[in-house]
N, C-alpha and C positions, 0 to 999 in steps of 0.2 A: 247613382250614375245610371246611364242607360242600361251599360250589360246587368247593374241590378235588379233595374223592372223588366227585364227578358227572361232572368234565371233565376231570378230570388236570391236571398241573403246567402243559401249553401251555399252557393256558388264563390262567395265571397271566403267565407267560413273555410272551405278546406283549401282554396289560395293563400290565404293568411300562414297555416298550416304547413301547406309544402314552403311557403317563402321562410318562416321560422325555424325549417328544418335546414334550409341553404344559408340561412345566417347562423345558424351553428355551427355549422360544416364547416362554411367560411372563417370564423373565428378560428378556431380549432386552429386548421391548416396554417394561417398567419403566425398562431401564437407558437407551432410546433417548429414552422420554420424561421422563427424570430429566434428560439435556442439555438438553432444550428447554424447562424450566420457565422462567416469567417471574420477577422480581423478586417478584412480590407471592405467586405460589406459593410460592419459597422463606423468604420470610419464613415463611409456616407450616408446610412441611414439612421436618423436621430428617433429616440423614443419617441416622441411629438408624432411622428410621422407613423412609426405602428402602431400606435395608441387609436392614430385618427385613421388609421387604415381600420383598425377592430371594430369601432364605434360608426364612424359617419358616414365611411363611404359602405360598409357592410349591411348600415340599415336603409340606403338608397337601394341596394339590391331586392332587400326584401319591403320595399316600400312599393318596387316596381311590380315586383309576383302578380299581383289581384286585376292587371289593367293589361298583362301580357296579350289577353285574347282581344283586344282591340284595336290589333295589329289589322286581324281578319273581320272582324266585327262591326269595325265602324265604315269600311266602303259599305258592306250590306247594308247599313242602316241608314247612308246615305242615299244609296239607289234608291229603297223602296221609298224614304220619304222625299226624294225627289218626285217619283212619280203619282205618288199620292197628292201630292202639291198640283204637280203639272196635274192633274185630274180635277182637282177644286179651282185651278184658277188661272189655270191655262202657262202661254207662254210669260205672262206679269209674275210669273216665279224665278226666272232667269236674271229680273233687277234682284231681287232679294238674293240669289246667291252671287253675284257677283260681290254685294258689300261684303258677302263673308269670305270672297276669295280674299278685297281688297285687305282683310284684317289679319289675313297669313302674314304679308310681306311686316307689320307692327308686333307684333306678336312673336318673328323671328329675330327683328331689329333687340326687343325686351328683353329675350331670350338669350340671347348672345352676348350683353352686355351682363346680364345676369351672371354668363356663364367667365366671364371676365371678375367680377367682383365674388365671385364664389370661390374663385380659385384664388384669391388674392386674401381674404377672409383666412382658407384655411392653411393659408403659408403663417399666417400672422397668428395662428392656432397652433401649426406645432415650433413656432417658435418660445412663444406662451409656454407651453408645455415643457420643454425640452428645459426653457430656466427655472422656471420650476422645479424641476426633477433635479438639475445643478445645487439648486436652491436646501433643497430638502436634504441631498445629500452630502452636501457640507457645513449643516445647520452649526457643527461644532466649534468650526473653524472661523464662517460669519458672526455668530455671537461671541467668540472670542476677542475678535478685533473690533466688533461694534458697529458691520458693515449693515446693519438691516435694513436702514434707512433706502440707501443707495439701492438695494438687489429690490425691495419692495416698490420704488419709483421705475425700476427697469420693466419690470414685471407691471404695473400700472401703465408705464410709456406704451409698452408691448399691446397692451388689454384695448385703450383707447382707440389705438390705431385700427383692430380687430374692430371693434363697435362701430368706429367709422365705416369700413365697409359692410356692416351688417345694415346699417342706414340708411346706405346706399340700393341693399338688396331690397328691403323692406318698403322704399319706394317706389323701385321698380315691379315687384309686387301689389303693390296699390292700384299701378297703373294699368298691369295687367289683369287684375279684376276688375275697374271699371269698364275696361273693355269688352270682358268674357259675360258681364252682369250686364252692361246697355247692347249687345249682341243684339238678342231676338227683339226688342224695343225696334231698333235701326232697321234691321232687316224686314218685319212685319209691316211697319211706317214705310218703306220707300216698295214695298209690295204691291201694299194695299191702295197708293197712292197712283202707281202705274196699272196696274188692276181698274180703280176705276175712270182714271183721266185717258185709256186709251180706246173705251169706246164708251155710248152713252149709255148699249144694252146692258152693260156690266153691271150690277148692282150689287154690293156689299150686304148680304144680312147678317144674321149670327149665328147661323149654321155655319158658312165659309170662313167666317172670321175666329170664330174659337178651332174650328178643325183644324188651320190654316195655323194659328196662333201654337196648337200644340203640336202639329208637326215643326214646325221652326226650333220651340224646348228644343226637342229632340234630336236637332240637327245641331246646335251648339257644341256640345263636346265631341263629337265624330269631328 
């Protein structure tokens, strides 16, 4: 990532570290105060649901840690290669960032539906979970009666459903890296394109063009 080639790999390294130390933290607290729910908490909170509080959502916390500083990071890194830009190739830098404005408003649309099928994913996760645990703990009573058939298709109905929206996510993933991957492609082409069709002094060589080419990199993830 950029903040890596700015600060090197430590930089990542003891991020990693403080985020590992907030996911155990976080654990911890959940599972301390998972003993001490009252009756009327437990009625509405199903194991499915702390299992996937302790796991999924605790390692999105510490998955965030390492990219917290590009909060602050990425306008800097915007500015200076904007003006680095505007320096090699004048005002014919303002088409190339505009496509990349144009790919916020795609990119949120992706997102938000993402953030729709993710949450629908892990409702059908701790339901999964929750007959399961049902499952395991009346394994005596179901092989008694012969019910395995039935709770294993339940549990399989459940699981499908889940997969469906994973496939769901996984697409829209797809499409959010072709976007994030034809970025600088787009952006350098309708640059370099207004660059040289707006005057005839303009000339493209390969000084401007690879400089040009790796400031844009570097402008994709900010």
């Amino acid at each position: 990532s950029t903040l890596q080639s700015f600060f090197g790999n430590h930089y990542f390294v003891v991020m990693f570290k403080i985020g590992m130390r907030i996911r155990t933290a976080l654990t911890s607290a959940i599972y301390r105060k998972s003993l001490k729910l009252s009756n009327s908490a437990r009625r509405d909170t199903t194991t499915g649901e702390i299992v996937n509080l302790m796991s999924a959502d605790v390692q999105r916390v510490y998955s965030v840690m390492p990219y917290m500083h590009n909060v602050w990071a990425d306008p800097m890194i915007i500015l200076l290669c904007m003006y680095f830009l505007w320096m090699e190739l004048g005002p014919s830098v303002l088409a190339g960032v505009g496509v990349l404005l144009l790919m916020i408003p795609f990119n949120g649309f992706i997102a938000s539906y993402q953030g729709r099928f993710q949450k629908a994913q892990m409702e059908r996760k701790d339901e999964r979970i929750k007959v399961t645990n049902e499952l395991l703990n009346g394994i005596r009573v179901i092989k008694l009666y012969g019910w395995e058939m039935p709770f294993i298709d339940k549990v399989y109905c459940i699981r499908n459903r889940e997969i469906g929206q994973l496939e769901k996510i996984a697409y829209l993933n797809c499409c959010s890296y072709v976007l994030w991957t034809a970025a600088p492609f787009i952006v350098s082409l309708v640059t370099f394109a207004v660059y040289v069709l707006s005057s005839s002094e303009h000339v493209l060589d390969a000084k401007k063009a690879f400089v040009a080419l790796s400031l844009f990199d570097l402008l994709r993830l900010p």
